[in-house]
Every structure is written in C-alpha cells, then in structure tokens.
C-alpha positions as CSV (number, residue, x, y, z in Angstrom):
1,X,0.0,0.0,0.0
2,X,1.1,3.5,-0.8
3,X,2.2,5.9,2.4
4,X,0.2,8.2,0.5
5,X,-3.0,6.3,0.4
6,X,-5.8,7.2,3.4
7,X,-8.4,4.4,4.6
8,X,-10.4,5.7,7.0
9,X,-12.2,3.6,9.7
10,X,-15.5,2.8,8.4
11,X,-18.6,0.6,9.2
12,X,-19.3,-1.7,5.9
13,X,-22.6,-1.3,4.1
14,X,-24.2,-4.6,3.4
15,X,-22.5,-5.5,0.1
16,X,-18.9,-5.1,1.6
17,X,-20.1,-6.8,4.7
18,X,-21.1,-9.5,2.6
19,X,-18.2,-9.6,0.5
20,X,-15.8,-9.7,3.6
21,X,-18.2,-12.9,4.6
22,X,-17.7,-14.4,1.5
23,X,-13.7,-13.8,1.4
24,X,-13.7,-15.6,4.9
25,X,-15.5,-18.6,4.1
26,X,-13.4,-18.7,1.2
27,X,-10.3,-18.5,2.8
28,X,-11.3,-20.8,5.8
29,X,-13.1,-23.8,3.8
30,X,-11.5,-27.1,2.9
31,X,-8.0,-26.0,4.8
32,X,-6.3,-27.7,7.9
33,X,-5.9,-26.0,11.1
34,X,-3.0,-23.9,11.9
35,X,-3.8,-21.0,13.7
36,X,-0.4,-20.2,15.8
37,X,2.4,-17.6,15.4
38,X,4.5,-19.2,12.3
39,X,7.7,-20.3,13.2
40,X,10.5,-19.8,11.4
41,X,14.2,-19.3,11.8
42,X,15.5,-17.3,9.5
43,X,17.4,-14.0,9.9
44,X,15.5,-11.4,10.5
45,X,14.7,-9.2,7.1
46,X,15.3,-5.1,6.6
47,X,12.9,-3.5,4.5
48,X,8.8,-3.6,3.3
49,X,5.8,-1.6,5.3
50,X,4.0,-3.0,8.2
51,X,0.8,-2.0,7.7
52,X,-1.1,-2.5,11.0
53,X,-5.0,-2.4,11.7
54,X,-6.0,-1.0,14.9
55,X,-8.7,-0.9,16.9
56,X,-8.6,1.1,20.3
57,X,-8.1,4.8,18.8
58,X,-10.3,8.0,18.5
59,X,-10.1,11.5,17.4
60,X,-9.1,12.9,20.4
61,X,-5.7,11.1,20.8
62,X,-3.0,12.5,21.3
63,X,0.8,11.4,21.3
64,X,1.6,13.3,24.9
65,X,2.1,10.1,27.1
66,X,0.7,11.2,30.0
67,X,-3.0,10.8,27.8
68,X,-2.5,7.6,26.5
69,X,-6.1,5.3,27.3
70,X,-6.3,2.9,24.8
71,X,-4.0,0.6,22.5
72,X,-3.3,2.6,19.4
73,X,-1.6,5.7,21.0
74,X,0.3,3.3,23.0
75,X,1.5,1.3,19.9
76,X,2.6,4.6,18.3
77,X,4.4,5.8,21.6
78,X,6.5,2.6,21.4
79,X,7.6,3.2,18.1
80,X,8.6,6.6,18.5
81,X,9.9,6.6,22.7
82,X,11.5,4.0,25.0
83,X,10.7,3.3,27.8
84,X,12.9,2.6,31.2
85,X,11.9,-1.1,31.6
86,X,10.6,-3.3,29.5
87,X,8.5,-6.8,30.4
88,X,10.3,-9.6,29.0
89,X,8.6,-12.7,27.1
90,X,8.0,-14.1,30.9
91,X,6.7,-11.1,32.6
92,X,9.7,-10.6,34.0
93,X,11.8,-6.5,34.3
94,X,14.2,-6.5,31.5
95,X,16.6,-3.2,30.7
96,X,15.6,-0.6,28.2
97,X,16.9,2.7,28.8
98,X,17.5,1.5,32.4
99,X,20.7,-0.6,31.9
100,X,20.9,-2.2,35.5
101,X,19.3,-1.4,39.1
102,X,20.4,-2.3,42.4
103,X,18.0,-1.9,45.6
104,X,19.3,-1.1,49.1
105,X,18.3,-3.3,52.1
106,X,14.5,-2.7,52.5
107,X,14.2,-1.6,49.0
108,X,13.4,2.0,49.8
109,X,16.4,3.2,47.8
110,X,17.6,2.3,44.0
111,X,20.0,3.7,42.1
112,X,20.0,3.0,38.2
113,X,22.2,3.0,35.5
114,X,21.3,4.7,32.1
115,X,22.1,3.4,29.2
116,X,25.4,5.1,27.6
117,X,25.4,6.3,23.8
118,X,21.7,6.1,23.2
119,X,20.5,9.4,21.2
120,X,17.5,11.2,20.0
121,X,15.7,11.7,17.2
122,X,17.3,15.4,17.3
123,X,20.7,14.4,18.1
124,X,20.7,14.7,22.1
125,X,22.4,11.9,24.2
126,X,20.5,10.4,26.9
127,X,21.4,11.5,30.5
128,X,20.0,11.6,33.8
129,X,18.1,14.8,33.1
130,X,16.1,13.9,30.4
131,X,15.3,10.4,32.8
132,X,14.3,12.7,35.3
133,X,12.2,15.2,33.7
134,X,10.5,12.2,31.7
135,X,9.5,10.9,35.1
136,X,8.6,14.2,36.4
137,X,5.5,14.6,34.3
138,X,4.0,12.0,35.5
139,X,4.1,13.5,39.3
140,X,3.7,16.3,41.5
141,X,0.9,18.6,39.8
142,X,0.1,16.3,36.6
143,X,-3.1,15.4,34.8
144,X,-1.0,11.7,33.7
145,X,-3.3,9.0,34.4
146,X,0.0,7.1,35.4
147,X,0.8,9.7,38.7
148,X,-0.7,6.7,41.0
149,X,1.9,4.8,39.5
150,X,5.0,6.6,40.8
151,X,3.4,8.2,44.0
152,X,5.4,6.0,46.1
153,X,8.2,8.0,45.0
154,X,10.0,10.8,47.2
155,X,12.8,11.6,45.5
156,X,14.9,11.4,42.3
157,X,18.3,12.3,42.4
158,X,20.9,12.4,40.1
159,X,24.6,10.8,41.1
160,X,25.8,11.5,37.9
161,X,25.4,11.5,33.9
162,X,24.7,8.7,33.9
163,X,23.2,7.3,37.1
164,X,19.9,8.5,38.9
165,X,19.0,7.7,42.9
166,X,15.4,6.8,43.0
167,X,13.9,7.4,46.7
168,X,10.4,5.8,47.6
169,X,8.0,6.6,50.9
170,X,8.0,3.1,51.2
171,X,9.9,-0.4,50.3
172,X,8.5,-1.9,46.9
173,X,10.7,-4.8,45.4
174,X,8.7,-4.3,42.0
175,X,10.0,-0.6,41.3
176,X,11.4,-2.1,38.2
177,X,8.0,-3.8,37.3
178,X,6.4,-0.3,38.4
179,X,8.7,1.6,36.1
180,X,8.1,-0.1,32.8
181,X,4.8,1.5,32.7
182,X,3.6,2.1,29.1
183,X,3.5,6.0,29.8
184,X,6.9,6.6,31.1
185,X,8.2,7.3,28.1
186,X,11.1,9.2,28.0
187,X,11.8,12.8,25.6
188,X,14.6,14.8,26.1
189,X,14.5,17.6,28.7
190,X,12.3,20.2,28.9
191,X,11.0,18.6,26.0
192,X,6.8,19.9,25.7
193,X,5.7,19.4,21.8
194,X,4.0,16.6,21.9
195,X,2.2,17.1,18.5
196,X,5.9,16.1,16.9
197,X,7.2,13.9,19.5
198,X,11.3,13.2,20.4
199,X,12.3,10.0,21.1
200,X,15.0,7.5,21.1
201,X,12.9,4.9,19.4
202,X,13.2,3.2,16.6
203,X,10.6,4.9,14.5
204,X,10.2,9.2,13.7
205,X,6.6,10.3,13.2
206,X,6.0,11.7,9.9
207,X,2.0,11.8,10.0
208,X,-0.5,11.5,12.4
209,X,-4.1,12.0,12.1
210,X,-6.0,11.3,15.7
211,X,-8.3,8.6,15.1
212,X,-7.6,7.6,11.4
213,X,-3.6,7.2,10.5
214,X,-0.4,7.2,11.5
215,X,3.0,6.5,9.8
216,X,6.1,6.3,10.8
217,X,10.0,5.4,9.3
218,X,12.5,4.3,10.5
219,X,14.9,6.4,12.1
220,X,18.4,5.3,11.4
221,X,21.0,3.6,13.4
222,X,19.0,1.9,16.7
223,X,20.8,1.6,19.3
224,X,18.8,-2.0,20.3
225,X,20.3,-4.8,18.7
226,X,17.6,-6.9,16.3
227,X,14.9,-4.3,16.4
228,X,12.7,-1.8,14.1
229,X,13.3,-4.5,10.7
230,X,11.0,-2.7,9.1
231,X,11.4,0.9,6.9
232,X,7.7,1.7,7.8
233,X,4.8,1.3,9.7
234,X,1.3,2.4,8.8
235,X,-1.3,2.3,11.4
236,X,-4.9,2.5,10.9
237,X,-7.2,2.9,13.1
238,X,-10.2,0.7,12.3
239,X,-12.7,0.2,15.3
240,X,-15.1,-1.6,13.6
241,X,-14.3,-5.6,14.1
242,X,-15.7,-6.5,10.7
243,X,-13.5,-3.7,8.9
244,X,-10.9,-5.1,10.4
245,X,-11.2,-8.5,9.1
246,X,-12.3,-7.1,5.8
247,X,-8.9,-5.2,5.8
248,X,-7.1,-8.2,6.6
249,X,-7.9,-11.0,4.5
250,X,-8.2,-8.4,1.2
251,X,-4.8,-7.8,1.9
252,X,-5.0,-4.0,3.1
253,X,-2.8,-5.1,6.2
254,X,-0.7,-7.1,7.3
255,X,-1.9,-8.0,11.2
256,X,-5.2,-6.4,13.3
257,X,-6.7,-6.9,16.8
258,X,-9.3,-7.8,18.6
259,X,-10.9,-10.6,17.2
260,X,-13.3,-13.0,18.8
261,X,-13.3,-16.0,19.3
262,X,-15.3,-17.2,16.9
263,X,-14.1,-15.6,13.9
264,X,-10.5,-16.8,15.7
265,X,-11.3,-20.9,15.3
266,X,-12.4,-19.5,11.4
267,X,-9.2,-18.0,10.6
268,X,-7.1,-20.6,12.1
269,X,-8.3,-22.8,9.1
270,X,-7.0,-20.4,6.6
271,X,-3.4,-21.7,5.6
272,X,-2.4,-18.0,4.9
273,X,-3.6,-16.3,7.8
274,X,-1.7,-16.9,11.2
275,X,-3.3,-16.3,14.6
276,X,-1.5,-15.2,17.7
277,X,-3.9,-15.8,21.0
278,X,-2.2,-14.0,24.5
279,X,-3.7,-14.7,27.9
280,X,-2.3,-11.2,29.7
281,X,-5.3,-10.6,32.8
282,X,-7.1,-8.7,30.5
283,X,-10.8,-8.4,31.9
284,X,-14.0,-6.7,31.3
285,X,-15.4,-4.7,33.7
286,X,-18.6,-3.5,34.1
287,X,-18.4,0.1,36.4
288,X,-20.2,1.4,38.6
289,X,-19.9,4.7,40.0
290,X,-19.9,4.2,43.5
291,X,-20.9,7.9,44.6
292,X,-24.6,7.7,42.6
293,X,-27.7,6.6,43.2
294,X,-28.5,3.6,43.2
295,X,-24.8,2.5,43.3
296,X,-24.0,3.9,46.2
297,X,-25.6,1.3,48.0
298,X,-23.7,-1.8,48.2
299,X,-26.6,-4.1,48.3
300,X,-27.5,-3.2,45.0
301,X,-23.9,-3.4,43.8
302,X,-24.3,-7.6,44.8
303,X,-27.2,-7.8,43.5
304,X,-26.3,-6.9,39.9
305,X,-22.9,-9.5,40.4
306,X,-25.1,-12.2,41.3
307,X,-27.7,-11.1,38.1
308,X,-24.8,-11.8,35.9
309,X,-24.2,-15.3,34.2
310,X,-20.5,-15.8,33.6
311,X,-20.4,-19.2,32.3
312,X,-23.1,-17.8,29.4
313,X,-20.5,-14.8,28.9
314,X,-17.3,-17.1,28.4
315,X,-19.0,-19.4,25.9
316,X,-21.5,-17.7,24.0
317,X,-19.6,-14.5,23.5
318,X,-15.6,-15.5,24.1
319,X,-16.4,-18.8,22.7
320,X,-14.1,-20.1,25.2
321,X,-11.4,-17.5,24.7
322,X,-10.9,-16.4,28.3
323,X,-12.3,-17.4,32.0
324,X,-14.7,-16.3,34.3
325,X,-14.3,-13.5,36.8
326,X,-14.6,-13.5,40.1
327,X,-15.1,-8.9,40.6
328,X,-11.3,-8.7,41.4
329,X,-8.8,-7.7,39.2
330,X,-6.0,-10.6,40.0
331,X,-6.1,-13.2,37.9
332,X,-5.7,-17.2,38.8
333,X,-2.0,-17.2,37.1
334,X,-0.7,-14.8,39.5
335,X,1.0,-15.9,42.5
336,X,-1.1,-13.6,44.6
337,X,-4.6,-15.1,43.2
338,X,-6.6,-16.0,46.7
339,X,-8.4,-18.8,45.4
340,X,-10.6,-18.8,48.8
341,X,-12.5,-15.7,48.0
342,X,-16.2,-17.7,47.2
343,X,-17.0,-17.2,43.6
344,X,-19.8,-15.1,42.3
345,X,-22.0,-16.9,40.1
346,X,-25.9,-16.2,39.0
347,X,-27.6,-16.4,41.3
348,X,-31.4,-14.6,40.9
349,X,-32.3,-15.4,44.6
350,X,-29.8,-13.8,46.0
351,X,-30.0,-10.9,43.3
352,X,-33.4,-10.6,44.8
353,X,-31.8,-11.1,48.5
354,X,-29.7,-8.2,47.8
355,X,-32.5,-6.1,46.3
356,X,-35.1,-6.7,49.4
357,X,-31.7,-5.7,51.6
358,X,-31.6,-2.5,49.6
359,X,-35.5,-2.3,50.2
360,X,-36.5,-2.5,46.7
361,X,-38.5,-5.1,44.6
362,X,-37.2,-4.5,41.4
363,X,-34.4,-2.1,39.8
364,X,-34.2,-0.3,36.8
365,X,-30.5,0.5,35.7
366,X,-29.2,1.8,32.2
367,X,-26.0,0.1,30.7
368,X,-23.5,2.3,28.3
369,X,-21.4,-0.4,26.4
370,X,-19.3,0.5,23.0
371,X,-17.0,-1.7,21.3
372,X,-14.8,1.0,22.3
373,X,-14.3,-0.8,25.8
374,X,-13.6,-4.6,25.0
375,X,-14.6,-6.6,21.7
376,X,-18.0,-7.8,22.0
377,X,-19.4,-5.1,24.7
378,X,-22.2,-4.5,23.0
379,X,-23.3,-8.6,23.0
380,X,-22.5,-8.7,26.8
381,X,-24.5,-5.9,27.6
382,X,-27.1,-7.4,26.2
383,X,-26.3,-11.0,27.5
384,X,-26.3,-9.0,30.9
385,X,-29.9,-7.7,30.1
386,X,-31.5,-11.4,29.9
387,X,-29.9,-12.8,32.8
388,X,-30.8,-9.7,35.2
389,X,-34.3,-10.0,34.0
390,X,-34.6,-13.5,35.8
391,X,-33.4,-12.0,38.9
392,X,-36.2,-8.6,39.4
393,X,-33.4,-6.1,37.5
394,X,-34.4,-4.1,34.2
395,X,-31.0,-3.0,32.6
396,X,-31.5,-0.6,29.4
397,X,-28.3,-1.4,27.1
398,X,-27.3,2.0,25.5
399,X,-24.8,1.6,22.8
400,X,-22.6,4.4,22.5
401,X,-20.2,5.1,19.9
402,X,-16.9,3.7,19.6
403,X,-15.2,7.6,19.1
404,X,-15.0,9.7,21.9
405,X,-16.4,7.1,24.3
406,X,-13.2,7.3,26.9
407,X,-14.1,11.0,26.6
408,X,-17.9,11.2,27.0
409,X,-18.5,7.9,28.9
410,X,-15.8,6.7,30.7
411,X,-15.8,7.6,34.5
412,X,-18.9,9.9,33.6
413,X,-21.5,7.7,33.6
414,X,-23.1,6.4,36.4
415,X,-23.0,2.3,34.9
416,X,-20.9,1.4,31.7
417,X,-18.8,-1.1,30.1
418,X,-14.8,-0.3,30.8
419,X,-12.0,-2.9,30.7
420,X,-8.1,-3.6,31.9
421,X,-5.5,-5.4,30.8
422,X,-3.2,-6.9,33.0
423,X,-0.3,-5.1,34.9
424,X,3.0,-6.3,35.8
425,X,2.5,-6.3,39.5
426,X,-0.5,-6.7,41.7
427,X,-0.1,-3.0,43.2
428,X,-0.2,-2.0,39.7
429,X,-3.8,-3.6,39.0
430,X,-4.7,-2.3,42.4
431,X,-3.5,1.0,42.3
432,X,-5.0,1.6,38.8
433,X,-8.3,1.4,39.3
434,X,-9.1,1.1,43.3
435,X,-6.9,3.6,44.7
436,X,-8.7,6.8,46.0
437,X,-5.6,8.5,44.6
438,X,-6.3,7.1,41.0
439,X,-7.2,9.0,38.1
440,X,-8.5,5.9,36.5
441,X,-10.0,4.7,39.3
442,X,-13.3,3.6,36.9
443,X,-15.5,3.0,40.1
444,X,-14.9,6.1,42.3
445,X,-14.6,3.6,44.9
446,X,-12.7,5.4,47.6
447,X,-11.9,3.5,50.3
448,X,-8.7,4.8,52.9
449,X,-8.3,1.8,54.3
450,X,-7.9,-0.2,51.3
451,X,-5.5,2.2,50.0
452,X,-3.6,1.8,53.0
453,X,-3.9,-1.7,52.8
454,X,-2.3,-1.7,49.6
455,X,0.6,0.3,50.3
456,X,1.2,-1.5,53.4
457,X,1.2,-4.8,50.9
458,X,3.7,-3.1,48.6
459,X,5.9,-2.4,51.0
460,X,5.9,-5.5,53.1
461,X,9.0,-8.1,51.9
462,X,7.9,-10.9,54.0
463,X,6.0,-12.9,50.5
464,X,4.2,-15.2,53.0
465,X,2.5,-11.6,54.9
466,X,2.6,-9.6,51.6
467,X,-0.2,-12.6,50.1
468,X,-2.3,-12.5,52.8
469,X,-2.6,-8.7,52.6
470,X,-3.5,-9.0,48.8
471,X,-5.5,-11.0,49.5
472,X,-7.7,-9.3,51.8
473,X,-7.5,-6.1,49.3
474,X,-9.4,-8.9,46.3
475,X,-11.5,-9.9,48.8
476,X,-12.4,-6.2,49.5
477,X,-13.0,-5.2,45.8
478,X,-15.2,-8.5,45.4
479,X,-17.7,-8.2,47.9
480,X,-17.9,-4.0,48.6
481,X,-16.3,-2.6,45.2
482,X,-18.2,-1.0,42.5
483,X,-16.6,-3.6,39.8
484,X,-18.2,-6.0,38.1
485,X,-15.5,-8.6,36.4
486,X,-17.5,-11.1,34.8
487,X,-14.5,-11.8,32.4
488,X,-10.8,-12.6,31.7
489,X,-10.5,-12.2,27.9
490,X,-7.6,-13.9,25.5
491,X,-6.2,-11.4,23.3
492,X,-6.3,-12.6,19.7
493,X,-4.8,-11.5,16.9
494,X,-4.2,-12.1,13.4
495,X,-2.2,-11.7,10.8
496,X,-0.7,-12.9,7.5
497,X,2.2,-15.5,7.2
498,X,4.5,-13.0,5.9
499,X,4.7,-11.6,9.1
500,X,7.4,-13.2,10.9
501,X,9.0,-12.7,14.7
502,X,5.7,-12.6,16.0
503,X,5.2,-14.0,19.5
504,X,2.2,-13.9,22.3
505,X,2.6,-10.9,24.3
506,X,3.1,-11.3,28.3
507,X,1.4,-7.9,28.6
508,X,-1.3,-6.5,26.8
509,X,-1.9,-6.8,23.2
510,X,1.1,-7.5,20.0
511,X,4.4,-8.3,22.3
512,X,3.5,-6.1,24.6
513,X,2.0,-3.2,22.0
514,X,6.1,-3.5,20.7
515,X,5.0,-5.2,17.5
516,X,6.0,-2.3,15.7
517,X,10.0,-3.2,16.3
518,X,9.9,-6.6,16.9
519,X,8.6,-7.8,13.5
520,X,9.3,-8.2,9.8
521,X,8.5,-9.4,6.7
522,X,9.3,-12.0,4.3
523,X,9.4,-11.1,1.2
C-alpha cells in the first residue's frame, strides 16, 4: 500500500459486509488448522511496510504520554519513545533505557544506570536529566493517568550523567516492574511538543491523524540490537471488528486486533492467515460509580454481580477465549490469586436477597457499552440484560459510539462497560483502578483503608504476609467494590504468514503493543 494512500475507519454497508463474509469462508473452507504464530528461523529481514489495523483509537488522541487510554496511542508511543523497563517474554523486568538497578536493604532506595550512547531523534544523548524530567511529568501537579503509578516515589536524584537515585516513601521490590509502565516514556528535557514527538525509538513520526492514521519510518542507526526490521509502519485505526477482518484478509494489512473468538477458530483454518492468541489478565469490567444513586448502596452493587451469568458470557460471547471472573482484578495465574475468595455466580435469589436488603423489589438501571471498551461489549451488555431480567433487575443497554467514548462515557457515567489489561504487578492492577488517589479509578470507589492496605502490601518483603494482605484487598474489591469482572478475555490476533518474529505478548496486546519493532516481513 502506498504511504500516501488514506483508509479511514469505516462501518461496511451490506454488500462489503457480505463480500468480507464471503472472502472468509473462502479463505477458511477445505483448509487444515494452523492458527499459531509461524515459526521460522530465518534471519530477520530489513525492508517492506507494516501496515497495522488497529482498533482502540479515536479523534481525540494524542501522542503526549501522560494521555494515553487505549492501544493505538500506546503502539505509536512505542515506536517513537523507550521506555525505562521493559517486560520480557515471561513477565519478567528487563533493561531498556535503564541498563541495571540495584536496591538497598529494604528496598526504599535504588540507584539506576542509564544506558550510555543512546541518542534522540534530534541528536541529544541520553542523561540523567532527560530520565528525570520524563519521570517528572508524571508527578507532582500532573493530569497523567499514570501519577498513581509513581506516588510511592519521594525523591529522584541524580549521582551523575549517567546514574539516577530513586527514593520511595515506602519499600517496593517491584520498582522495576512499576517503572516499565507504558507511559513513562522518556523525551529529552524540557521537551513539551507533543504534536511532533522526540524520542529514542526506533521509529520518527511523519504523520499523524487522531483517530484515522499514523505513519512512521524508520529512524536510522538503533541503538537495540535486532529491532525496528522494518522501513515503515502504517497504522490505521479501524474500530469496527468487521472492517478489520475485511482489511485483513483483502490484503490492506498485514496484522489487526481484537478478534473474537469465533471468527479466531475460522481463521485458524485459513493456511495463509496466522493467529497469535495472549492470555495477559485482561478483563472486562462493568463500572459502577460508587458515589450515585442507586450505586451507592452496596446491596444493589451484589445484587447486579449475582444477576450476571459468567459461564453464558465465556462461551456464548468469548467462545471459550478467556475465563470467568470473580469482581477482582487478580487473575488465577498470579501468584497472589486468593483462590478462597467464594465465587460469584448467578444467582437470581440472591439478586433478589440483595434487592429486598436495599429495600427494593425491582431495579431499573441503564448500561453504556461500546465496542470502544472490550470486543464484543455491545453482546455482553445485552447477555447481561437477559440474565438480570430472571433476577427482578431491568437493565436498558445504550450503545454508545466507539469515538469519543473514553471522553464522553468513561468515568462519567453512572453504569458502563470499561475494561483492563493486566499489569505487571499486583499493586499495579490495584492502584489503577481502586486507589482513592487514582485517576483511573473507573468505580470512584474510595476506600482509605484499602488504600492503606495496599501500600502496606507493597511495602511488606515478607511474600508469606505480603499474600495475605492482597489477599484481603481482592476480597475487598469483590464483595464491597463497584466492579463488576465477569470476564478474563484472551487477546487474539491475526495476521498474515509474511509476518514473521511474531510471538504472544506477556502484557497487553502485539508483544506487549512493541510489534512495531519486533517484527518483519518476508518477502
């Protein structure tokens, strides 16, 4: 595909929705399974476009980090910036900018080394001030989603060029973990135009259009060995999930997002098609604003977990693509998974139990899903609807549209459809979204002694003492939060054989939203 050549997101007409229908049954009928990442050990290969198809951007993106909400800005930061820590293949801190660490005793103090002879896009060398004032967005007086992330932090010093003293309130012996957050990106100092962003990635920008495009080329000389194969990458942002397939298998792109799980098993028949499932702790949450009526009230808050059938959600809509939630945001892979917190299942009696506690008969609620928040949204909402019916509870599923829903909807609405993917630490999927100090907190569930809990946790060395406090903090977000997790859902994604490197992703979506510089393309 030409650089030059727009195609803007779309919904598909009949005819083209039919056509893309066709092309898939084509494609899948009368071929064997395959349906994993393609191995192949060849060197990697310079050259071609990547030409990605994205769902999870809107309008009002922007490239400043300390904005990012949803996968496409993210993917484009990543190709631009670097970040201090990266999550290897195993969920496990690896160096990026951050060459090395070393904690003190009680882990209240680490000093880092910064990588030597790594320069910008402008010709600056990295140094501790540019690592500094890239953190320093992100705290003090910020808007960054991601200032819950480093609040623990009191001070950051600098020993040298080349070496920075980090200083936390309290112990943490996941600072590195903490640190490889996806918005702590790092520009040179004083850097503030975010519109043409500075980096030391392998990628420059040379057009962005919020919500429709974005291409960037390469940048030169990387300084990471076996990265950025490509000369260009051409993103799209293409919400809608037919689109997206339509755009794949005619050959528009090369690899897209989000697909279901049905249309998953489909192309996994399709000898030319490749498809790369990830099981990260992403879940589905359906929010509920804690501070309005009728939400406020706990009671009702059970009653619509129990009016919800999980074991419906996970096969009829993820087709067995993910696992059923349990209103806590730890999932069972994590060491720090309390298995002994009692499962919420549906259960209309006590939906009604709840109801009569909250001294109703009935409840009338509205729903704001959009495809915006998790693929297939829209279906669960209206999954949700039928089951809550048995149990007394009318819920009106409003579908809102896919742009400008994390702007109009999210943490606005009194009851709507939000999601998370996992984090690399447990205080990181806490202090997102629970924290009375989050900005993302989707629930406005503030709770001091949770929070205190949590820190307490963080802080706390002793692994035996550290699992029972998280797991009294699950067991708090289960039974009194304002969270409903019905869901842990696979990532899938697919592609085209030609793309080759491509692994499942420990974190988030497309190695870790990296896919940009990990991948190539045979010719």
């Amino acid at each position: 595909m030409s650089l030059n050549r727009r195609i803007p997101p779309k919904r598909l007409d009949r005819r083209e929705f039919l056509t893309g229908a066709a092309l898939l049954g084509t494609l899948a009928g009368g071929l064997t399974l395959s349906g994993c990442a393609v191995s192949d050990d060849s060197p990697p290969l310079s050259g071609n476009t990547l030409k990605l198809g994205m769902s999870g951007g809107a309008s009002s993106d922007s490239l400043d980090p300390r904005t990012y909400m949803d996968m496409v800005p993210i993917c484009i930061g990543y190709q631009l910036m670097n970040g201090l820590v990266e999550i290897g293949d195993g969920g496990e801190p690896m160096p990026e900018l951050f060459a090395s660490w070393e904690p003190n005793s009680d882990a209240r103090e680490w000093v880092f080394d910064i990588r030597r002879d790594v320069v910008f896009h402008n010709g600056k060398t990295l140094d501790a001030d540019d690592v500094i004032y890239s953190l320093n967005l992100h705290r003090g007086n910020t808007t960054s989603a991601s200032k819950v992330a480093v609040e623990n932090i009191r001070a950051i010093e600098k020993l040298d060029a080349h070496r920075v003293r980090i200083s936390l309130d309290g112990g943490d012996a996941d600072l590195p973990s903490t640190l490889a957050d996806y918005r702590l990106l790092v520009v040179p100092n004083d850097f503030s135009d975010w519109a043409n962003p500075i980096g030391t990635g392998g990628y420059k920008l040379q057009h962005f259009e919020a919500g429709v495009r974005c291409i960037t080329v390469k940048a030169g000389d990387y300084w990471k060995p076996n990265a950025a194969h490509v000369d260009a990458i051409e993103l799209l942002v293409i919400n809608d999930s037919m689109a997206r397939i339509n755009a794949l298998i005619s050959s528009q792109v090369d690899i897209i997002n989000r697909i279901d799980g049905r249309t998953a098993d489909l192309l996994k028949r399709n000898k030319k098609l490749q498809v790369v499932r990830s099981q990260t702790g992403q879940h589905a949450i359906l929010a509920m604003n804690c501070t309005a009526d009728p939400y406020a009230n706990n009671d009702i808050r059970l009653a619509l977990k129990y009016a919800v059938d999980r074991d419906r959600l996970i096969k009829t809509l993820l087709n067995g693509y993910g696992l059923v939630g349990n209103d806590q945001p730890i999932g069972r892979s994590n060491p720090y998974y309390d298995a002994d917190i009692p499962q919420h299942t549906y259960d209309p009696d006590k939906a009604r139990y709840y109801l009569k506690r909250a001294n109703r008969d009935s409840l009338e609620v509205e729903l704001k899903v959009s495809e915006a928040a998790f693929s297939g949204a829209v279906d669960a909402g209206v999954l949700f609807q039928s089951s809550a019916a048995g149990c007394g509870i009318k819920v009106n599923v409003k579908r809102e549209p896919v742009d400008g829903y994390w702007s109009n909807v999210w943490v606005k609405a009194p009851f709507y459809a939000s999601f998370s993917d996992g984090r690399t630490t447990v205080d990181a999927a806490l202090s997102k979204a629970y924290k009375s100090t989050s900005a993302t907190n989707d629930t406005t569930w503030h709770r001091p002694d949770f929070d205190q809990l949590a820190n307490a946790a963080r802080g706390t060395l002793d692994p035996i003492r550290r699992k029972e406090m998280y797991a009294e903090c699950q067991r708090l977000i289960c039974e009194e939060g304002g969270a409903i997790i019905p869901m842990f859902i696979d990532h899938i994604e697919a592609g085209t054989t030609r793309v080759q490197g491509w692994k499942p992703s420990a974190i988030f979506e497309l190695m870790g939203l990296r896919i940009g510089e990990k991948v190539w393309l045979s010719s």
